[in-house]
N, C-alpha and C positions, 0 to 999 in steps of 0.2 A: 358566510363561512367563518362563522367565530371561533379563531382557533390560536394557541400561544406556539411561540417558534422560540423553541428552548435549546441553547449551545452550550453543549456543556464545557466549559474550561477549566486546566487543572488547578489547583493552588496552593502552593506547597509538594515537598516532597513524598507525602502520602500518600498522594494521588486521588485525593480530598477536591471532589467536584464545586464550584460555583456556577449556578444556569444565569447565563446573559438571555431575558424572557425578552421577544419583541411578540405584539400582537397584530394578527393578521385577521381583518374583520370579512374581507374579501377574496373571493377567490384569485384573482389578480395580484394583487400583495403576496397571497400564498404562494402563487407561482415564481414573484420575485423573489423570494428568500429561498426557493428551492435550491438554487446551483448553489448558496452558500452554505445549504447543509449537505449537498455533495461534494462540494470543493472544486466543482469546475462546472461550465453548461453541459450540459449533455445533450449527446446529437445521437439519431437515430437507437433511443432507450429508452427503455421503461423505469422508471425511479419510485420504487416502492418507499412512502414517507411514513415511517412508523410511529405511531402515540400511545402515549403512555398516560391516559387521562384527555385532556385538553391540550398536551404538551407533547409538541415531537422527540423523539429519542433516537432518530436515526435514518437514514436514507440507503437504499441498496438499492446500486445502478445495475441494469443487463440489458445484454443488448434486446434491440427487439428481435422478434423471429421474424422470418419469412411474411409475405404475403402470399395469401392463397392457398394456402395448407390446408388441410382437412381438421375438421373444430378437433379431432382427438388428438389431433398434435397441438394446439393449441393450449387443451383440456391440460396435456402433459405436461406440457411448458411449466403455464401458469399453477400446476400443483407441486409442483419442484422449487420454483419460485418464492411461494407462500411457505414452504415448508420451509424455507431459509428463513425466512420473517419469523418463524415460528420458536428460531433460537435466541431471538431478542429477549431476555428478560421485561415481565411487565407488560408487552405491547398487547393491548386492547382494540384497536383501530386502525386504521391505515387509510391513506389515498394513492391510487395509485396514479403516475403519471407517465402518459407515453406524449417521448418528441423525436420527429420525422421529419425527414426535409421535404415531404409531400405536402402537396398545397391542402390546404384544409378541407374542399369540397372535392369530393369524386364519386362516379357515376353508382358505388352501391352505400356510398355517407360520410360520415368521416373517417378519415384514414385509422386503422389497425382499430376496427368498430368492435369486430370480432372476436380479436383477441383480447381487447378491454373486457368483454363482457363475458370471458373464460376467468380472465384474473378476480372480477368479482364474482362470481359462481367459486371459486376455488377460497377466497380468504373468507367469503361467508360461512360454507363449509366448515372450516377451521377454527370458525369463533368468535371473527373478528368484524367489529364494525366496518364498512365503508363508508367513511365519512363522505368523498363524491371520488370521481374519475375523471380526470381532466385529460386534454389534450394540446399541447404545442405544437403546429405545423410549421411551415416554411410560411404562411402568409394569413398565419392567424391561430387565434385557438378560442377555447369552447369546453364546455362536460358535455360529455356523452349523456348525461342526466337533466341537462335542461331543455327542455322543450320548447324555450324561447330562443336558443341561439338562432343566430339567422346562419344561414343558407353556408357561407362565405365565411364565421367563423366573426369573433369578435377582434377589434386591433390589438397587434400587440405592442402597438404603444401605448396601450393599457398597462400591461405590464413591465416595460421599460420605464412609464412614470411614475412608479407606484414611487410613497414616500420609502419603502424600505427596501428600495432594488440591488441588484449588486452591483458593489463598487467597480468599475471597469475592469481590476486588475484579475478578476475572473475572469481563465481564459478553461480553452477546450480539454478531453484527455492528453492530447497530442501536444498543445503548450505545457501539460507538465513534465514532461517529457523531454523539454527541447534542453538545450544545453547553452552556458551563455557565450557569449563571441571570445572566440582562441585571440591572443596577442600573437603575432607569428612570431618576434623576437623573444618571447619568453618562453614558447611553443619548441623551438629550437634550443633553448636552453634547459629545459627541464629533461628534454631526450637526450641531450647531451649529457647533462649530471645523472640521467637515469642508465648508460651505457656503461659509467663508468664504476655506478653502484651496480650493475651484472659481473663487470670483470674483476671488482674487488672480489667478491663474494664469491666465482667461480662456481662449481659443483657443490657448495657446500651446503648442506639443506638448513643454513644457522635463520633467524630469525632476523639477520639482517645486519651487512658487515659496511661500514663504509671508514678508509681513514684509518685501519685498525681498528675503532671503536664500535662498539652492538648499539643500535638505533634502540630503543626503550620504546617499545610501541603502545603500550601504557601513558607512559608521556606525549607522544608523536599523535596519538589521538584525541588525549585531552586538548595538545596544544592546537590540531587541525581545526576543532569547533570555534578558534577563537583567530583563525585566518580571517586575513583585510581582501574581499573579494575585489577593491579596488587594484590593491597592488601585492599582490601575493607572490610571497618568496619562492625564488624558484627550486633555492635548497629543499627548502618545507616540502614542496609538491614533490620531486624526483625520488625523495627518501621516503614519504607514503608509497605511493607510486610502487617503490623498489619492496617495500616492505608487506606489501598486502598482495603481490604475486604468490607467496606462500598461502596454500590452503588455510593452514592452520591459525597463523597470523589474520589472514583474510575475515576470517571467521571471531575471532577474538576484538580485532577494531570493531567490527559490525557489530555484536552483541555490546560492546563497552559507549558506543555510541548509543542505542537504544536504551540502557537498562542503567550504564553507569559505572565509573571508574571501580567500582567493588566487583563489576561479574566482569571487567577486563583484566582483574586479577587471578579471580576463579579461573577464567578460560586462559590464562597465561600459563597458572600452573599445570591444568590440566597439559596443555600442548605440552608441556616439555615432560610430564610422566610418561605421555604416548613418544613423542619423541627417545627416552632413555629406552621404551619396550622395544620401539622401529628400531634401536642401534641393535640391540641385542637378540634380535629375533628377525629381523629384515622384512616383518609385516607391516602393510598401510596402517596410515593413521583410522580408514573406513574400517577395515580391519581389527584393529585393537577395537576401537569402539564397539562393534557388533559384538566380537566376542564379550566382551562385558553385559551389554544388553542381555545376551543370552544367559549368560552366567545367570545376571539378574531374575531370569525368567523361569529359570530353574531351580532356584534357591533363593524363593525370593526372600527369605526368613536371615537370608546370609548379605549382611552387605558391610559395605567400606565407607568410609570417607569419599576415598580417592572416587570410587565408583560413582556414590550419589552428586559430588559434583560433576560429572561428565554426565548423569544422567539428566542433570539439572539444565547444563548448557544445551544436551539434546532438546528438550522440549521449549525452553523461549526458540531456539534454531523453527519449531516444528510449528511451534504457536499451539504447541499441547498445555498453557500456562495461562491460567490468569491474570499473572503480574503483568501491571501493563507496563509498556514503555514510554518513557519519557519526550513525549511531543514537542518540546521544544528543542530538546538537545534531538532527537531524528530530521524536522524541518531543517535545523541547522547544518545536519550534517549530509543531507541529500543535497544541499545547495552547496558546499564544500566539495562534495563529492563529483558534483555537475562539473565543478571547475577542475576539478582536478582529471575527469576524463576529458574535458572539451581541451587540453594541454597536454594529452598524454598519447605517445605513439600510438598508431592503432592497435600493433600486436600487442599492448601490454592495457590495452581496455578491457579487456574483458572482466576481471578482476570487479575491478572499480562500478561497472555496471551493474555485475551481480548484488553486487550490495546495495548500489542504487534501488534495483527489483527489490531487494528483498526489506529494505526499509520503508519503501512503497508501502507494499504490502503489510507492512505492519501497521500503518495508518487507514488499513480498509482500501488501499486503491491501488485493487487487482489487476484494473485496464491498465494501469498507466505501468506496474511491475511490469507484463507482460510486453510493452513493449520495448522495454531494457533489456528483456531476456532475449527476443526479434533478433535485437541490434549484436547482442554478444553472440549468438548463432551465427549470425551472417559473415562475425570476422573468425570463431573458432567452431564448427559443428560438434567438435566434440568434448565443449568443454561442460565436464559432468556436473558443476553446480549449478549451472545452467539446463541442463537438460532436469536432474532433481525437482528443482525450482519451476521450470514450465512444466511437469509435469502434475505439480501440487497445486500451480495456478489454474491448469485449464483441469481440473476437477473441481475447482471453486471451495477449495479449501481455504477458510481464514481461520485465523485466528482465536482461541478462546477469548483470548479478552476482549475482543470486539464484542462479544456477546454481554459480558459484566455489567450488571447493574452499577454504574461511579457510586460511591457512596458519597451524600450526603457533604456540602458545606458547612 
């Protein structure tokens, strides 16, 4: 299976691709590099590996379905499936790969036989090569295409030996997800400095009051990317903390952590125009925005400033955008943000999760948004960014720019 295992990495602020190419001459090797172009193993899923020539361009994890279905549920799955592949730019090819924690041999062959052989019916359909179909079980794997495997499934210390395996520190959906270990003394002090930044601030819906002074969250975000996860301040943490309970706030670190200190400016000023309209009219900030939208959609010949940034901010929010964001500064700030929930009282997580979800999800990984969003349900049901948010997850909506061809190194 001679095939190239192309990563694309950013370089530079233009968002100016270079491919880290590894070659995988083996089916085996192919399998090892697969979780690194998911970004985690994947357990009980199907991993569509998309190519673009000889060279992958992409990996789309789902769960698998049921067993025992009727092949037209099957049929449907797997043309839903492919139809998502099909907004890849470029992709010519695919392998698909289902892993199960079913032992490799069972009494009608290899596990999810069926469904593998709807997925290839469905991408050939569509246009696209099957380069093979492979299978991961609990105690071996194999293609559905070769006629040689034995009975029982080839080892998979096959795949664990390959030279280009993943490095241990790939872990499951569910390790990305986890949070890192609370300090309880510092645990107890960030709730502390966090109580006290409530009662400064009282009922006042400011952007965030401590000491007399407005916290600059502009600043307070720049400065969180560049927290010591060693020994992190507890001031640092309690003033995010206190400052991203605001919607509006909430929403402006998020985007300025993704995109960058320039659209933390955009979305700053935007909040405070809706803010000046909230004093003087006593409508949501949800509120002012739609009616703008709609303005927009009635006149669309008619527009503002003020308007097309708020329009702006809506679609990176929606991932109606090509512009991608900045993968280094989101990694950095989902691991900032881990810390900063795994220290913060429960009643004031919810916040901090959402953004979590929703930064996830901007790196393509919807399993693992989803379960941030789980976790914020279960301490507020009806906190509405939350609900928003799972509701655009579990229709498996991503992103535009996930689909973007990078341009060129």
């Amino acid at each position: 299976m001679p095939v190239h295992r192309s990563r694309e990495r950013p370089v530079g602020h233009g968002g100016r691709m270079q491919p880290t190419v590894i070659k995988a001459r083996q089916a085996q090797d192919f399998l090892a590099l697969v979780p690194q172009l998911a970004g985690f193993l994947p357990r009980n899923s199907v991993v569509l590996v998309a190519f673009r020539g000889n060279r992958t361009c992409g990996a789309l994890r789902f769960n698998l379905p049921e067993s025992g279905v009727p092949h037209s549920v099957y049929a449907r799955v797997a043309s839903t499936l492919v139809g998502t592949l099909c907004k890849i730019a470029g992709v010519n090819a695919v392998v698909p790969v289902v892993y199960t924690d079913q032992p490799f041999h069972l009494p009608g062959g290899m596990p999810a036989q069926r469904f593998a052989r709807a997925l290839v019916e469905a991408a050939e359909r569509s246009g696209f090569l099957v380069r093979d179909v492979l299978c991961v079980a609990s105690d071996g794997w194999g293609s559905y295409d070769d006629p040689e495997c034995p009975a029982h499934g080839r080892p998979l210390s096959d795949i664990a030996g390959s030279a280009v395996a993943a490095p241990p520190v790939i872990g499951t959906i569910e390790s990305r997800a986890e949070l890192p270990p609370a300090s309880g003394p510092l645990k107890e002090k960030v709730a502390r400095l966090y109580r006290r930044y409530r009662r400064l601030a009282g009922d006042t819906p400011a952007l965030g009051v401590a000491t007399g002074d407005v916290i600059d969250a502009i600043t307070a975000a720049e400065e969180m990317l560049g927290w010591t996860e060693q020994s992190p301040d507890p001031e640092a943490l309690a003033a995010m903390l206190f400052l991203v309970q605001s919607p509006p706030t909430r929403d402006q670190v998020m985007l300025q952590i993704a995109f960058g200190e320039e659209i933390g400016g955009v979305a700053r000023d935007v909040n405070r125009r809706y803010e000046a309209i909230r004093e003087a009219t006593g409508r949501s900030f949800d509120e002012i925005a739609m009616a703008e939208h709609e303005a927009a959609a009635r006149e669309p010949g008619v527009r503002t400033e003020a308007a097309d940034a708020g329009a702006l901010l809506g679609r990176l929010l929606t991932g109606f955008s090509r512009e991608r964001p900045d993968p280094d500064r989101v990694e950095r700030g989902i691991r900032m943000l881990a810390l900063l929930v795994a220290h913060a009282p429960r009643a004031a997580r919810p916040a901090p999760l959402c953004m979590l979800a929703w930064l996830s999800w901007t790196l393509g990984r919807g399993s693992v948004a989803g379960i941030f969003i789980d976790r914020v349900l279960a301490i507020e049901p009806g906190y509405s960014m939350a609900i928003t948010l799972g509701v655009m997850f579990d229709a498996g909506h991503l992103p535009e720019w996930a689909w973007a061809e990078p341009e060129a190194g």
